[in-house]
C-alpha positions in Angstrom: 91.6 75.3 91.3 95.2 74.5 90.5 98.0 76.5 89.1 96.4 77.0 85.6 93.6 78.3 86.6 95.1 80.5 88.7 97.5 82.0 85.6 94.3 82.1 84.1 93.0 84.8 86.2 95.7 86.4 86.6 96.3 87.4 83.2 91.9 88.3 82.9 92.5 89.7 85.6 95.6 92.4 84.0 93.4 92.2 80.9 90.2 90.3 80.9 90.2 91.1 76.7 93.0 88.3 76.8 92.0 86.0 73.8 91.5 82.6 74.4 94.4 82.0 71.8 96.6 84.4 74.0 95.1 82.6 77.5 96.7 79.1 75.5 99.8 80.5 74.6 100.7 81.4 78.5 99.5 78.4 79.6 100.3 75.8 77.3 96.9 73.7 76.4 94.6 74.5 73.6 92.4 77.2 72.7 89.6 75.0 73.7 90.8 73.7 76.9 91.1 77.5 78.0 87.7 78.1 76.6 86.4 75.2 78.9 88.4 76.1 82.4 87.3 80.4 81.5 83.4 79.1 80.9 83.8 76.9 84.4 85.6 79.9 86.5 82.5 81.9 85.4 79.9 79.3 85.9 81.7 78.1 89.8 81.4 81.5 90.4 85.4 82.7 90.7 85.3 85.1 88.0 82.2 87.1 89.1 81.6 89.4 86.2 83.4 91.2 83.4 83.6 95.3 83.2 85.4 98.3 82.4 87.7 100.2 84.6 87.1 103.5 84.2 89.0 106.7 85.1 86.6 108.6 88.1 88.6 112.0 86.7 87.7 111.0 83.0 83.8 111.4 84.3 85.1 114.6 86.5 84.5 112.3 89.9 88.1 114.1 91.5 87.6 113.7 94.7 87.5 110.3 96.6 86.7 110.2 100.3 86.0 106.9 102.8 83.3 107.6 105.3 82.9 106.3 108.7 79.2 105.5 109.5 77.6 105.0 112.5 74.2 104.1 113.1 71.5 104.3 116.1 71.3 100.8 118.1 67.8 100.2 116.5 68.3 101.1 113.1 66.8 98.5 110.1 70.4 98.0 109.0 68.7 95.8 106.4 66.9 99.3 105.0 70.4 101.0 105.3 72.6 99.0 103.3 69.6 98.3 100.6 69.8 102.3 100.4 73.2 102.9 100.2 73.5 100.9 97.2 71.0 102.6 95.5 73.9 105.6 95.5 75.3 106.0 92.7 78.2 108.1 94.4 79.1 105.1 96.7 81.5 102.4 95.3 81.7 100.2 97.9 80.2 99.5 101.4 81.5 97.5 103.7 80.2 96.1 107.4 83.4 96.7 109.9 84.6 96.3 113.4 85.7 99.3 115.6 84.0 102.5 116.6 82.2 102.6 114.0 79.2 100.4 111.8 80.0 100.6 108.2 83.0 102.1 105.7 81.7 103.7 102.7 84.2 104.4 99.8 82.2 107.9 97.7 83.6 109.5 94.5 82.1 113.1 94.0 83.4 115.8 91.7 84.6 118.0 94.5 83.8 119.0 97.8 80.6 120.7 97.0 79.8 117.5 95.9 80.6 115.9 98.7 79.2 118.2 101.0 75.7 118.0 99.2 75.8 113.6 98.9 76.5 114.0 103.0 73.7 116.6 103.8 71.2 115.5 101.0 71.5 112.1 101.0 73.2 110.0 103.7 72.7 111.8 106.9 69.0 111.9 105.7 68.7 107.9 105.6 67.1 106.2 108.5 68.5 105.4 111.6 72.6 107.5 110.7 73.8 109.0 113.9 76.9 109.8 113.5 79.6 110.4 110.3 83.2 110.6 110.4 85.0 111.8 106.6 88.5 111.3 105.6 89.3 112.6 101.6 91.9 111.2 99.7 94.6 113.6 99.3 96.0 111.2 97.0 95.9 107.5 96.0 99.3 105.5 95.4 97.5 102.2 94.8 94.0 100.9 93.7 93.6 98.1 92.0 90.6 95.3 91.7 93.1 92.2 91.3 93.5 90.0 93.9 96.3 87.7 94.7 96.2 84.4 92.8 
């Protein structure tokens, strides 16, 4: 990847509507050449997938809180995560060091909702021992770009 590519995604990554006739402007080669270095980022893998970003309070999902999860020693972690992504309410899920097993970013409407995904959902799954729940009071930065 070298320094074209990499302006490349970072203007997909601010917009990924960018034209391809926009993409050659910023970058200098022709509208085909972008075509061909955008249809190899997605084939190699680098850009992963194209979506919309939408607004969680725009669907009335206002509250955003990261659980701490811990699980018993014997617990089919396999069984666990495969769950957890079934959940709509979950965003992301990740596997961490520390205390505690896994970080769970959840997006509910409120804390009814959030009281209700806890009870009804996750502490019933398999093998959960333990959580630990920290809401967002408020975010000053989320973003899905990454450095480039």
């Amino acid at each position: 990847m070298n320094e074209t590519d990499r302006k490349i995604l970072s203007l997909l990554q601010d917009n990924n509507k960018t034209s391809m006739t926009t993409l050659a402007e910023h970058t200098g080669l022709s509208v085909s050449a972008v075509n061909d270095r955008v249809r190899k980022l997605q084939s190699n893998g680098t850009i992963i997938e194209n979506c919309a970003i939408v607004d969680p309070e725009a669907l009335g999902l206002g509250l955003l809180a990261f659980l701490f999860i811990d699980l018993h020693q014997n617990t089919d972690e396999e069984a666990f995560i495969q769950q957890m992504k079934r959940f709509a309410e979950v965003q992301e899920l990740h596997h961490v060091t520390g205390q505690h097993n896994y970080m769970a970013k959840v997006r509910v409407k409120n804390t009814k909702g959030l009281q209700s995904f806890l009870s009804q959902k996750l502490k019933r799954q398999q093998g959960v021992a333990q959580t630990e729940t920290l809401i967002v009071l408020q975010s000053e930065k989320e973003t899905t770009a990454l450095p480039t």
